[in-house]
N, C-alpha and C positions, 0 to 999 in steps of 0.2 A: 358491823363487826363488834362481838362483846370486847369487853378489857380479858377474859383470861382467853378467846380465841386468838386476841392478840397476840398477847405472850407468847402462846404456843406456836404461834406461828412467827414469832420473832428467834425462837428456839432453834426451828427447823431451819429457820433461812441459815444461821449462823454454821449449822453444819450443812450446806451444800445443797440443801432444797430449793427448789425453785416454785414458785405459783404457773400453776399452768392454769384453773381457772377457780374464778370468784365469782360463788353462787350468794344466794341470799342466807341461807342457813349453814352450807360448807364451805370450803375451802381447798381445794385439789392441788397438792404438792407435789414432784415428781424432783426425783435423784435417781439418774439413770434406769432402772425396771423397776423401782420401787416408789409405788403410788402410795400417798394416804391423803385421809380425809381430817379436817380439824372442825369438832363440831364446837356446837355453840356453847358448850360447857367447857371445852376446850382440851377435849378429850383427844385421842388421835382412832383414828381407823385403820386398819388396812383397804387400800380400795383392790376391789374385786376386778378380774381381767386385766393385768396386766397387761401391755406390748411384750412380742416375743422377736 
């Protein structure tokens, strides 16, 4: 995990994300139907296919 994947993901936790899983290059968040991805820049995504 970089230093600003970090951050960004210490971001997210603080409003109510949770890690659902930790890959080697992303990171998969989930707060109720909204997924994102935090890449290694420390960007965010939206991940694709939701649960319905």
């Amino acid at each position: 995990m970089t230093a600003a994947q970090a951050q960004a993901l210490q971001q997210l936790l603080l409003v109510g994300f949770r890690v659902e899983q930790m890959g080697r290059r992303v990171i998969r968040v989930q707060r109720g139907n909204d997924y994102r991805l935090v890449l290694q820049d420390g960007g965010l995504k939206r991940a694709m296919g939701a649960r319905r």
